[in-house]
DRENLUMLUM-398483 format. One line per 8 residues: number of its first residue (from 1); for each residue x, y, z of N, C-alpha, C, O. Coordinates in nm, 4 decimals. Atoms other than C-alpha are relative to their C-alpha. Layout:
// DRENLUMLUM-398483
NUM = X Y Z X Y Z X Y Z X Y Z ~ ...;
***
This chain:
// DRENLUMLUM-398483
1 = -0.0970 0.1078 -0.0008 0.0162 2.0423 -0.7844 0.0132 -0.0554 -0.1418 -0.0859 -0.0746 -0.2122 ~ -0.0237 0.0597 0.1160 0.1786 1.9017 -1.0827 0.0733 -0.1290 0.0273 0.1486 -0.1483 0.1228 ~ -0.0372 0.0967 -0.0323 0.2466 1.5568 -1.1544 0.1373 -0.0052 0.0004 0.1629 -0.1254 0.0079 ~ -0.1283 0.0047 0.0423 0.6041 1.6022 -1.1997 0.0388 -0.0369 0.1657 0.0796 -0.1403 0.2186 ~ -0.0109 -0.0077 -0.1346 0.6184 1.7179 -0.8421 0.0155 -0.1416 0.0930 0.0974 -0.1843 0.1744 ~ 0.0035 0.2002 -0.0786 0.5035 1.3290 -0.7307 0.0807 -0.0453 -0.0310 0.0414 -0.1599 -0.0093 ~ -0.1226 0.0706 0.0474 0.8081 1.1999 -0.8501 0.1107 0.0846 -0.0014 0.1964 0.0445 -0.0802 ~ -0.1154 -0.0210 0.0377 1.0788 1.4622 -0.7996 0.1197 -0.0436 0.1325 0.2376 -0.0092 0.1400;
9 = -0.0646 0.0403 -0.1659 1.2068 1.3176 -0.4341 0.0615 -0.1125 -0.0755 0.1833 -0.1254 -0.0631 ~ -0.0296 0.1079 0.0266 1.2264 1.0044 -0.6207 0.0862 0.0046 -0.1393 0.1391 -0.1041 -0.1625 ~ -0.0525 -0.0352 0.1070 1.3864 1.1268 -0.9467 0.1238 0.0473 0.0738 0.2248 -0.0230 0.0748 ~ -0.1410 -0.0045 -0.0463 1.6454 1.3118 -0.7565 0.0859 -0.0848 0.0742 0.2076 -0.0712 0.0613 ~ -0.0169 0.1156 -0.0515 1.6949 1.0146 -0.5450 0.0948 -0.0891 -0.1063 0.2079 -0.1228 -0.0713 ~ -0.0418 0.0884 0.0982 1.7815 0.8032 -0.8732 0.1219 0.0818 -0.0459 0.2323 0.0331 -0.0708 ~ -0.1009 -0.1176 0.0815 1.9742 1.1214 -1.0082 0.1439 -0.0330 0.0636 0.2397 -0.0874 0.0087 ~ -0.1010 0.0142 -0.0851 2.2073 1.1210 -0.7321 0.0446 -0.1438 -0.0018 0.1644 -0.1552 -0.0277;
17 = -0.0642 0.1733 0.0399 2.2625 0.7105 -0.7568 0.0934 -0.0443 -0.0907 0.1874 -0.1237 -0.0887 ~ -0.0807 0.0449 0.1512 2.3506 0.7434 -1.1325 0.1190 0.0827 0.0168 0.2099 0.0069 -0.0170 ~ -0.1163 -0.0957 -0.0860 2.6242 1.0045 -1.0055 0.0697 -0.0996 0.0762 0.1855 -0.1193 0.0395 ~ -0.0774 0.1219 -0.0912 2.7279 0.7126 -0.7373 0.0590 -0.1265 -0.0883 0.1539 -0.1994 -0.0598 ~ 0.0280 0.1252 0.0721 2.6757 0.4575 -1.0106 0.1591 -0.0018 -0.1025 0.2498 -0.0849 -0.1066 ~ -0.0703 -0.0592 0.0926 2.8861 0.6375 -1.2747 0.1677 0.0204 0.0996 0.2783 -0.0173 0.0610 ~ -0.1309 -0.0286 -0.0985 3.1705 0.7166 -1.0201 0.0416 -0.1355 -0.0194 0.0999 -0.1810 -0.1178 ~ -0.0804 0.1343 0.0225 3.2462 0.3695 -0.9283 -0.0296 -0.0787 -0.1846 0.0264 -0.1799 -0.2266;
25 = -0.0064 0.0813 0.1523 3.1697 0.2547 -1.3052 0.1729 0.0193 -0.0385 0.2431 -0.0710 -0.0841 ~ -0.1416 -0.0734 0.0841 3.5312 0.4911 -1.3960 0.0561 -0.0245 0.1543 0.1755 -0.0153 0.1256 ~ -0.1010 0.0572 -0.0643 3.6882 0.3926 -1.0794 0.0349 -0.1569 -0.0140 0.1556 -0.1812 -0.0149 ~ -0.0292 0.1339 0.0490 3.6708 -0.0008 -1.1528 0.0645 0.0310 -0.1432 0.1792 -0.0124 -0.1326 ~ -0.0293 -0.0289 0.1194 3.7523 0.1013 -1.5173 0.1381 0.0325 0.0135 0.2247 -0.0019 -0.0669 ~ -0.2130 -0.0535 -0.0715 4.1228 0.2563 -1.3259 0.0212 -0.1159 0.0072 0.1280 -0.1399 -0.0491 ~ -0.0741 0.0907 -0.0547 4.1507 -0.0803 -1.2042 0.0121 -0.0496 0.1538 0.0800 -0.1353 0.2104 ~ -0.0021 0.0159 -0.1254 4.0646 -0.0490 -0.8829 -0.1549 -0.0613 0.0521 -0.2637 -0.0532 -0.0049;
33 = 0.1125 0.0856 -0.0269 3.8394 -0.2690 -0.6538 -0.1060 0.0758 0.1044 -0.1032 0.1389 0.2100 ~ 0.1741 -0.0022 -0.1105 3.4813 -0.2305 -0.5205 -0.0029 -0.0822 0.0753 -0.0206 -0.1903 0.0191 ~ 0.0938 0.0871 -0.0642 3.3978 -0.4115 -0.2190 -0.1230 -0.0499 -0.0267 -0.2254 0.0177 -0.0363 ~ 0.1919 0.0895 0.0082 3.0933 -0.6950 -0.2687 -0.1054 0.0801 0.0792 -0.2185 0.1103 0.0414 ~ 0.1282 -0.0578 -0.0405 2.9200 -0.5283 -0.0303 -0.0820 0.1223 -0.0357 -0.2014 0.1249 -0.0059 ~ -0.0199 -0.0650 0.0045 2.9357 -0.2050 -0.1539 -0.1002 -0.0079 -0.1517 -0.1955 0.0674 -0.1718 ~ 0.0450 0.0757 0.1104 2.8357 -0.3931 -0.5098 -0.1539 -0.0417 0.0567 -0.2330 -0.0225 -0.0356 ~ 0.0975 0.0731 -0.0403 2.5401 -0.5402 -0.3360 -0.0458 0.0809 0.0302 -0.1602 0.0726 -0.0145;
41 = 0.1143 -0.1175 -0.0314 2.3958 -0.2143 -0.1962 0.0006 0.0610 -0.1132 -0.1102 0.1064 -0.1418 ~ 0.0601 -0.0417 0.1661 2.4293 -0.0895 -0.5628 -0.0979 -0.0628 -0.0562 -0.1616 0.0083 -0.1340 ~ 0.1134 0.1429 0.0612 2.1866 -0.3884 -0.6713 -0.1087 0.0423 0.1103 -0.2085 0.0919 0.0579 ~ 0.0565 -0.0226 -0.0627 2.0160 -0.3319 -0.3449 -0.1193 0.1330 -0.0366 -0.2418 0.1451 -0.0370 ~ 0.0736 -0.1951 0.0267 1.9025 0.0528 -0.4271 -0.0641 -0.0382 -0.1700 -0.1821 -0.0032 -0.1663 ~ 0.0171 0.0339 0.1155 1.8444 -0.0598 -0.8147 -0.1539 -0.1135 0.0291 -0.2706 -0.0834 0.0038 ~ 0.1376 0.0839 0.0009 1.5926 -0.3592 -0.7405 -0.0886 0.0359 0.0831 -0.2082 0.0243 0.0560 ~ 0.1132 -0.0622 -0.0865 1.4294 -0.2169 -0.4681 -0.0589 0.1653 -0.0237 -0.1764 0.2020 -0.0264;
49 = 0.0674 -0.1708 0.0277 1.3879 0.1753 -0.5301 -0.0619 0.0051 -0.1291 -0.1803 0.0235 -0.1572 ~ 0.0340 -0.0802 0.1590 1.4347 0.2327 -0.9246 -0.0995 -0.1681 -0.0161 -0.2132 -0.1598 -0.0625 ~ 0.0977 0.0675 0.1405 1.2676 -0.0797 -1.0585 -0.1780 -0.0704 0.1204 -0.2968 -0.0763 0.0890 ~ 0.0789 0.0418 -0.0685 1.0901 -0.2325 -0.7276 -0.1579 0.1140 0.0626 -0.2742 0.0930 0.0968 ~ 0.0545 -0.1293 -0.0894 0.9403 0.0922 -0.5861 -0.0423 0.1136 -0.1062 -0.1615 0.1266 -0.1340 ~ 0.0103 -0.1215 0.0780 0.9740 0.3999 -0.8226 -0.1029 -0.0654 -0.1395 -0.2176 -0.0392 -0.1754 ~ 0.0799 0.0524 0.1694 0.8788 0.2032 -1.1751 -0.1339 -0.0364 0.0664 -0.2312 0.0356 0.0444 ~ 0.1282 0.0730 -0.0265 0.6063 -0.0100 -1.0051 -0.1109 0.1609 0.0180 -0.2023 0.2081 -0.0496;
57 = 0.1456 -0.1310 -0.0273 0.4061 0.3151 -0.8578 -0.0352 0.0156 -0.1244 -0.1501 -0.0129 -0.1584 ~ 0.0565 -0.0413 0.1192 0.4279 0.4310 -1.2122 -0.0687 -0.0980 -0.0681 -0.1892 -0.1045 -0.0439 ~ 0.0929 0.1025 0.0401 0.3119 0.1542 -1.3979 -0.0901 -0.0751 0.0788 -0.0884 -0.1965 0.0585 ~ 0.1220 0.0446 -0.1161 0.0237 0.0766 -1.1203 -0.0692 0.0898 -0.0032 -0.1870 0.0715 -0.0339 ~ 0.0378 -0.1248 -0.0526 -0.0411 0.4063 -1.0440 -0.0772 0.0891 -0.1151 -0.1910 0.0937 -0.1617 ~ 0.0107 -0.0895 0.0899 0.0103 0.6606 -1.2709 0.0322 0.0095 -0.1508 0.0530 0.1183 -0.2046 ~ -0.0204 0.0414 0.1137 0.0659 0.5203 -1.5966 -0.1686 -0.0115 -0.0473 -0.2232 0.0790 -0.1104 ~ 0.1155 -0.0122 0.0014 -0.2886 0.3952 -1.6038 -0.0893 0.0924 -0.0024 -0.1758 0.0856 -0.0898;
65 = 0.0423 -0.1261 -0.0449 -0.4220 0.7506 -1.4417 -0.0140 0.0702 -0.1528 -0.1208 0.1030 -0.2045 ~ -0.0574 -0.0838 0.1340 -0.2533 0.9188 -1.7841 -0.1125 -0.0741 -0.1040 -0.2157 -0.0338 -0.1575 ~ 0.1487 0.0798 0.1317 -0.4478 0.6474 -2.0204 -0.1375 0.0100 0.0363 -0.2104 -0.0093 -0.0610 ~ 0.1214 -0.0086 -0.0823 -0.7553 0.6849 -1.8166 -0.0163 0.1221 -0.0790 -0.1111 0.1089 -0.1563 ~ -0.0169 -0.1038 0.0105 -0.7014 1.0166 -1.9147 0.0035 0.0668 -0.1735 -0.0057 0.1867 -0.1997 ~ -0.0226 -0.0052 0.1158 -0.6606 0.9830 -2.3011 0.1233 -0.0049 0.0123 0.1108 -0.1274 0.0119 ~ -0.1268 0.0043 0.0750 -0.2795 0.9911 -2.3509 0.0029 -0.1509 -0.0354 -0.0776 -0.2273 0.0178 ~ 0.0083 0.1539 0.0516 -0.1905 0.6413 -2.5297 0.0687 -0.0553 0.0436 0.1603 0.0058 0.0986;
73 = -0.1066 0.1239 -0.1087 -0.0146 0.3201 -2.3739 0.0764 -0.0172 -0.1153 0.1654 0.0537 -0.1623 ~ -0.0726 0.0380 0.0789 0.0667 0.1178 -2.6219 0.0969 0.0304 -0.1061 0.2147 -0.0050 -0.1103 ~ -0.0911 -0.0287 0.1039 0.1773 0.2604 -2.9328 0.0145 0.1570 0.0230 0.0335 0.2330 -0.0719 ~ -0.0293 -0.1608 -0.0547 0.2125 0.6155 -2.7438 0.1277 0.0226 0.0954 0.2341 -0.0392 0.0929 ~ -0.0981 -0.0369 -0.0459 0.3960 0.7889 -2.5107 0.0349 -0.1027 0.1498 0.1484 -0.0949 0.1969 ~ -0.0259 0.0523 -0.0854 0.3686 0.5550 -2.2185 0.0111 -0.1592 -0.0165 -0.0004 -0.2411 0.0747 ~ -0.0066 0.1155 0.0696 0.4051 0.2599 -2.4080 0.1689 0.0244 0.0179 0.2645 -0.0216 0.0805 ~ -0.2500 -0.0211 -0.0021 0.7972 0.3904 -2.4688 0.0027 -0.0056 0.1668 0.0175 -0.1207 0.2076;
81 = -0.0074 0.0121 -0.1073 0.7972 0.4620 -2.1023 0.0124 -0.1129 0.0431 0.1120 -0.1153 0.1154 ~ 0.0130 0.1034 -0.0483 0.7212 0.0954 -2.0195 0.1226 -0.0697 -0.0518 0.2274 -0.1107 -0.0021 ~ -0.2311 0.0800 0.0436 1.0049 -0.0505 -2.2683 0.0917 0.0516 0.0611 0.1872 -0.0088 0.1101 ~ -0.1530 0.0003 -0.0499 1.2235 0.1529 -2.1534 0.0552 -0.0407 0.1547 0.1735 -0.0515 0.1869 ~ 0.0100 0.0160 -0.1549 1.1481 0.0763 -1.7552 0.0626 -0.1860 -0.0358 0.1333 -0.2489 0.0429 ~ -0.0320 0.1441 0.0220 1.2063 -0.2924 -1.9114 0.1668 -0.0407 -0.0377 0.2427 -0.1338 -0.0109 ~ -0.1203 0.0301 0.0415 1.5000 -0.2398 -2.0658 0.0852 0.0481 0.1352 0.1972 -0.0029 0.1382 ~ -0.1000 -0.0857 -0.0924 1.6628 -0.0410 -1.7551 -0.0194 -0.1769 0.1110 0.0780 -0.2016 0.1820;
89 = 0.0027 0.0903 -0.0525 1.5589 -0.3789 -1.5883 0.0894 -0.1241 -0.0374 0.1369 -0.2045 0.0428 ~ -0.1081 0.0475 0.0931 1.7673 -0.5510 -1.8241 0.1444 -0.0203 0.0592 0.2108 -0.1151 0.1010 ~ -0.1737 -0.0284 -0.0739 2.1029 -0.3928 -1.7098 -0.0186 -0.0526 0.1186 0.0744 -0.1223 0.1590 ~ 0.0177 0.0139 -0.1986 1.9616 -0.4460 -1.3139 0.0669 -0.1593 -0.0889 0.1886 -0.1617 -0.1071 ~ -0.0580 0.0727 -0.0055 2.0126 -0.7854 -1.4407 0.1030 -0.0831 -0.0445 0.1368 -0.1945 -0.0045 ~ -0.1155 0.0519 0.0256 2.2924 -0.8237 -1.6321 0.1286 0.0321 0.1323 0.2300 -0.0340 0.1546 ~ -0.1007 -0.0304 -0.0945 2.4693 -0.6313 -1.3311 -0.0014 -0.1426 0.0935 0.0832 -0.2318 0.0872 ~ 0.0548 0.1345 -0.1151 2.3052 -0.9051 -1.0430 0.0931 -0.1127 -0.1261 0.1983 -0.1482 -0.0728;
97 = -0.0673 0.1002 0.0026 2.4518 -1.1763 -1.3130 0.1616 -0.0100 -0.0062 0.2336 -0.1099 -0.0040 ~ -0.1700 -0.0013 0.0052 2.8174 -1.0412 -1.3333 0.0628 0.0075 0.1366 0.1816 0.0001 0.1680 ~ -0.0564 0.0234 -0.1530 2.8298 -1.0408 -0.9704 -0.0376 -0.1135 0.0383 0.0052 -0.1186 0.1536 ~ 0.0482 0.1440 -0.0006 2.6827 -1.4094 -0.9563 0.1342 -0.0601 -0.0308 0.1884 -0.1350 0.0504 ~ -0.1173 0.0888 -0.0022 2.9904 -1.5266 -1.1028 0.1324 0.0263 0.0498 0.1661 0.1395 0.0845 ~ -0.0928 -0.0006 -0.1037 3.3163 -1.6305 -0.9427 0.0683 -0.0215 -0.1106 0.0189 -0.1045 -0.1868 ~ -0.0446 -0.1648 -0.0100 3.5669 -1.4177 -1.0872 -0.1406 0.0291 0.0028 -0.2307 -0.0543 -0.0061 ~ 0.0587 -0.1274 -0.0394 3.3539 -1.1233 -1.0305 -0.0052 0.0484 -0.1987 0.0999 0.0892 -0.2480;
105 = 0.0263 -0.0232 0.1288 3.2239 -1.0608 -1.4279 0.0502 0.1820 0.0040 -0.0426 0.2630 0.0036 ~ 0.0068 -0.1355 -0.0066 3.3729 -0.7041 -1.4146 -0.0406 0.1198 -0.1160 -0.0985 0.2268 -0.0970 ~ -0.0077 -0.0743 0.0660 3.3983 -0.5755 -1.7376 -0.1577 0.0143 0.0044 -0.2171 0.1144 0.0446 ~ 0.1886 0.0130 0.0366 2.9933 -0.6912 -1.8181 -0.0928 0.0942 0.1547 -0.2125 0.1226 0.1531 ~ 0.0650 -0.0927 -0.0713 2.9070 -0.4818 -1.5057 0.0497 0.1455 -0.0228 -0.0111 0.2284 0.0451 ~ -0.0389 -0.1109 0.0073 3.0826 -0.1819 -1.6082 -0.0826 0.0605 -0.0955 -0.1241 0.1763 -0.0982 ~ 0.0705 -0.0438 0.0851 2.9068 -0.1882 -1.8823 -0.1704 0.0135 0.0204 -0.2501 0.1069 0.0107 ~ 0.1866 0.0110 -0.0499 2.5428 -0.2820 -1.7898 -0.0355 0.1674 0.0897 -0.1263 0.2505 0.0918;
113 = 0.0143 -0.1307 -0.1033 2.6225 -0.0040 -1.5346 -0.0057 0.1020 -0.0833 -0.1093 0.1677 -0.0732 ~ 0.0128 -0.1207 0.1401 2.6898 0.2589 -1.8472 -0.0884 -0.0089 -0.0372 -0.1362 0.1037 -0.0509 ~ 0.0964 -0.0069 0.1029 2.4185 0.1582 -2.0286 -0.1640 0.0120 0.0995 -0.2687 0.0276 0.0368 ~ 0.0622 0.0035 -0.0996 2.1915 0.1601 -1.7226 -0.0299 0.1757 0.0284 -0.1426 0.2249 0.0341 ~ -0.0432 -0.0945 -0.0719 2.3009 0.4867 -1.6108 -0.0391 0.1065 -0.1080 -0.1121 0.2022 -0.0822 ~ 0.0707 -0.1255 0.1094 2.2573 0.6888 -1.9777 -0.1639 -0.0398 -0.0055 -0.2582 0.0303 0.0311 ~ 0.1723 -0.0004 -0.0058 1.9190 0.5405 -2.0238 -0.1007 0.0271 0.1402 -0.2041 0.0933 0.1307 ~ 0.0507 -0.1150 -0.1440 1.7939 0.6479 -1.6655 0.0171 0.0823 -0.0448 -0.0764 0.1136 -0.1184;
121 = 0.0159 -0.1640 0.0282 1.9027 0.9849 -1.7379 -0.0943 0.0769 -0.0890 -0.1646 0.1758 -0.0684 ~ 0.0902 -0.0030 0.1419 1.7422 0.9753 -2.0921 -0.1918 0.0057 0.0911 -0.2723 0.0948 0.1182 ~ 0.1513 0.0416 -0.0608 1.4041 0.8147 -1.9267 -0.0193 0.1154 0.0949 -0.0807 0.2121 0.0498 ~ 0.0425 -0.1462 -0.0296 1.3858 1.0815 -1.6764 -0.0244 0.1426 -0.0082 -0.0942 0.2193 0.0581 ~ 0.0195 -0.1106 0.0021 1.4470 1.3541 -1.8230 -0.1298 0.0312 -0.1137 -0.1802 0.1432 -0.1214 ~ 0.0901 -0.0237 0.0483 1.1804 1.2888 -2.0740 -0.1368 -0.0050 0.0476 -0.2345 0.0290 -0.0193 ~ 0.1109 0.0082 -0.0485 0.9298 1.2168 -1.8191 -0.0277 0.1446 0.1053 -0.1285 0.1934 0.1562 ~ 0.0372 -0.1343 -0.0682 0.9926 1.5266 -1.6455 -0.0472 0.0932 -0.0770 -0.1433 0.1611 -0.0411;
129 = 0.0244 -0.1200 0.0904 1.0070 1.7639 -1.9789 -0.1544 -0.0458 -0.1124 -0.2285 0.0371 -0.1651 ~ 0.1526 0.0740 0.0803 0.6935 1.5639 -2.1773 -0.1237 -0.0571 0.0251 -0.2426 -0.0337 0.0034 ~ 0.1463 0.0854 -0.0635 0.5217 1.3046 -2.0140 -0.0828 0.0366 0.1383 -0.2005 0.0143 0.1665 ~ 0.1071 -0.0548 -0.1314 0.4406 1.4629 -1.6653 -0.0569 0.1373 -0.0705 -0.1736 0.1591 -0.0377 ~ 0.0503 -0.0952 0.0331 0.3851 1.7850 -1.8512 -0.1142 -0.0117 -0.0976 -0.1921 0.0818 -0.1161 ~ 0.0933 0.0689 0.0762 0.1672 1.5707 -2.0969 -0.1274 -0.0150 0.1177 -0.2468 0.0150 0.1179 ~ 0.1602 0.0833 -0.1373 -0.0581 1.4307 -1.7768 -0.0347 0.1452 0.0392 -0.1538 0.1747 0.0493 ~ 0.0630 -0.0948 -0.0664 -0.0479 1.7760 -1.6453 -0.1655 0.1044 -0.0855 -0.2697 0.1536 -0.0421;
137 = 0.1536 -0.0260 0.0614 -0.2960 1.8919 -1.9349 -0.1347 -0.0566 0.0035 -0.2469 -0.0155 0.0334 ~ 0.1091 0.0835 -0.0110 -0.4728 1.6102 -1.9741 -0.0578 -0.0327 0.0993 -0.1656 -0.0911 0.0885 ~ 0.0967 0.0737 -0.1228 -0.5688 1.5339 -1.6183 -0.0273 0.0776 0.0679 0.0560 0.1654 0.0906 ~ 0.0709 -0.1247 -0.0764 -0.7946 1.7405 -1.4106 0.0834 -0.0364 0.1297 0.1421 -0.1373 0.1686 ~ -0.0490 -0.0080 -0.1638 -0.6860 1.8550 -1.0618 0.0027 -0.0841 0.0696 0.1051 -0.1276 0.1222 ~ 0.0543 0.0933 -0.1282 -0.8768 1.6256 -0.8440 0.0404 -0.1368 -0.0550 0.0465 -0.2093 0.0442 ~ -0.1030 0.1128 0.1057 -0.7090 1.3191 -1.0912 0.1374 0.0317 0.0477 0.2023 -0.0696 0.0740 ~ -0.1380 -0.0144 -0.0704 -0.3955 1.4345 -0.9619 0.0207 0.0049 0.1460 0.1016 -0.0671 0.2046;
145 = 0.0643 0.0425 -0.1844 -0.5017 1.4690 -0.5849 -0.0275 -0.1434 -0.0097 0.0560 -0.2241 0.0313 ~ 0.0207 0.1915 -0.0394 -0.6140 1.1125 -0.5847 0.0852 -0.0731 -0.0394 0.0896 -0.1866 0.0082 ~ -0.1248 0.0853 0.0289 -0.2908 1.0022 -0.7708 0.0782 0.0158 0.1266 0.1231 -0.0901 0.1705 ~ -0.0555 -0.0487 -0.0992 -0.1325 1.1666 -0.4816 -0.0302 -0.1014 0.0927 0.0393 -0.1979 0.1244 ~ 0.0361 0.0964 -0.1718 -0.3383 1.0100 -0.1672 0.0217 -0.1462 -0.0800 0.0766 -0.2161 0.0053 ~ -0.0661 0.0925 0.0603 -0.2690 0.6779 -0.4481 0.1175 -0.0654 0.0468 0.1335 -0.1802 0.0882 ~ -0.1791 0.0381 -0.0265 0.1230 0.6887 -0.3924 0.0176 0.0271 0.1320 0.1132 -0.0330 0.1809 ~ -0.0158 -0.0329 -0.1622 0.0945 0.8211 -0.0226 -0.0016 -0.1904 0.0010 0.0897 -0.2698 -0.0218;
153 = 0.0251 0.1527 -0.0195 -0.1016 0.4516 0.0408 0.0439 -0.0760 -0.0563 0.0074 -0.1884 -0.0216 ~ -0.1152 0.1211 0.0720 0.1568 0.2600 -0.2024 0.1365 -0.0140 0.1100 0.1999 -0.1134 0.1457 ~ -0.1317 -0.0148 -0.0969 0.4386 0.4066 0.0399 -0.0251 -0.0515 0.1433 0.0660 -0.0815 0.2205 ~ 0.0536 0.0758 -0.1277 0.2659 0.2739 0.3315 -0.0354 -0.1083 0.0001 0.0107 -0.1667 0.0982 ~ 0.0073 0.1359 0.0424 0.1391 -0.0560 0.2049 0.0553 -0.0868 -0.0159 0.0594 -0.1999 0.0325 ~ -0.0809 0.1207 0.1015 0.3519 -0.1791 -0.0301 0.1403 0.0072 0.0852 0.1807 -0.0955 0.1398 ~ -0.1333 -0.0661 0.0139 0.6743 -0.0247 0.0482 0.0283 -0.0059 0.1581 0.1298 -0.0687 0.1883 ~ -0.0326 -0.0622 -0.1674 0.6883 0.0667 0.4405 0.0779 0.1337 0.0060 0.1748 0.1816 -0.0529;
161 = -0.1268 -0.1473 0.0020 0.8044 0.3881 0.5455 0.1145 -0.0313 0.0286 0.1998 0.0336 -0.0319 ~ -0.1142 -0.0250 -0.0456 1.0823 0.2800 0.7142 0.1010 -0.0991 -0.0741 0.2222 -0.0829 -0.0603 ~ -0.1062 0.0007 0.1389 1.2355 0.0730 0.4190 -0.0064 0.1153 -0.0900 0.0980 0.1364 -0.1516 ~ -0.0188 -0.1178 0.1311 1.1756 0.3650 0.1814 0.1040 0.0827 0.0421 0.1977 0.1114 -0.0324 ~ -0.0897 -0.0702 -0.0175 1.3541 0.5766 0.4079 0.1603 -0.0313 -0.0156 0.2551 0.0390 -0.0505 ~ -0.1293 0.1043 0.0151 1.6328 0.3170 0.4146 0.0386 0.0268 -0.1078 0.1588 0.0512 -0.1192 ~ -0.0706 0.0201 0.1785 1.6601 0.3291 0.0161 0.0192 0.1463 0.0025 0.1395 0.1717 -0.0036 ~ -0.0821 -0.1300 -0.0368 1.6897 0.7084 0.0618 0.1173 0.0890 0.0467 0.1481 0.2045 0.0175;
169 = -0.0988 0.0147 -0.0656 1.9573 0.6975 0.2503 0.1294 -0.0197 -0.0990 0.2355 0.0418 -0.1100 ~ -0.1385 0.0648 0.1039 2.1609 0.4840 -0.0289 0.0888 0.1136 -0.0788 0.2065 0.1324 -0.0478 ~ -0.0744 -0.0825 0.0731 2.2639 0.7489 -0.2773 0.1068 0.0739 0.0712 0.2180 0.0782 0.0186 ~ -0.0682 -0.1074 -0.1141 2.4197 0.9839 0.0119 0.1240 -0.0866 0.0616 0.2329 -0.0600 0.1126 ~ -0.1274 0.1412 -0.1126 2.5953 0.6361 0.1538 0.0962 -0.0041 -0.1156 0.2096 0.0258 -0.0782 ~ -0.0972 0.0131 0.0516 2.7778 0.5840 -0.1773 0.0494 0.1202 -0.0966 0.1459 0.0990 -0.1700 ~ -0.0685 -0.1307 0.0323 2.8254 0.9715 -0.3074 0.1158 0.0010 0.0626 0.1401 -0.0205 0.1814 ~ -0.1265 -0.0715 -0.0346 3.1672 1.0813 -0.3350 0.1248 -0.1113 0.0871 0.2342 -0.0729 0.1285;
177 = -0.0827 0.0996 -0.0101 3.3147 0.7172 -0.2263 0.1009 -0.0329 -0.0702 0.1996 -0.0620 -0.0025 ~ -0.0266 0.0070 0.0958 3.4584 0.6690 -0.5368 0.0426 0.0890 -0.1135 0.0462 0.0688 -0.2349 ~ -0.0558 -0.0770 0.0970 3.5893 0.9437 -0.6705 0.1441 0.0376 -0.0243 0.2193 0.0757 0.0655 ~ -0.1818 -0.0362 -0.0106 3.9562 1.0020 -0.8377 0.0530 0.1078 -0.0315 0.1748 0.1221 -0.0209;
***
């Protein structure tokens, strides 16, 4: 098992979102309107999966695991990892405040949403091609088995199965809504 593996349900999960995300970003950009609610399960899937759910395991989990491990936090590779999980938190809330106000802040979510949407892509794809392939040297087998039964008991604990499955669901609900 490689660590990559523990995170690719949840990577493609996000993948497919920024695909949903990106769609309606260039359909509002036509001019045309999003339903609030529609807006609100975008925020929904964002605070709860990518930053509530997905980031947290890592920085709880397996962020630690890696430094445990020798790779470096701070001024290393999972140090960037963490800013950038901060900054992608950023956009979550410039989006949540352009939908706070009455008008509907559109342009400032179109954008938060762009800038949201390349840096996800960015952030994952370097944690798939570097940093899990980084942990995979550095951390013995049975270090990766126990990260494993780790995130099993985060998904049951923290999370519940049957919200996780719920946020699973999202990407598939707003694929291909939005396309012109």
């Amino acid at each position: 098992m490689k660590t990559a593996d523990l995170f690719k349900r949840e990577h493609d999960a996000i993948l497919e979102f920024i695909d949903a995300l990106e769609s309606i970003g260039r359909y509002m950009e036509n001019g045309n309107d999003v339903p609030a609610e529609d807006l609100s399960i975008v925020l929904d899937f964002i605070e709860s999966f990518t930053a509530g759910y997905h980031q947290a395991r890592e920085e709880t989990i397996i962020f630690p695991a890696m430094e445990k491990a020798g790779i470096l936090a701070h001024n290393g590779p999972l140090g960037i990892m963490t800013a950038q999980h901060h900054a992608l938190r950023g956009y979550i809330r410039l989006m949540d405040d352009s939908l706070a106000h009455i008008p509907f802040h559109r342009d400032k979510f179109i954008k938060a949403a762009e800038d949201y949407s390349a840096l996800a892509r960015s952030h994952i794809e370097k944690e798939t091609r570097e940093i899990f392939p980084l942990a995979d040297l550095k951390m013995e087998q049975a270090s990766i088995e126990s990260l494993c039964r780790d995130l099993d008991n985060y998904d049951i604990t923290v999370t519940g199965a049957a919200r996780l499955e719920e946020l699973y669901k999202i990407p598939g609900l707003l694929k291909g809504a939005y396309q012109e």
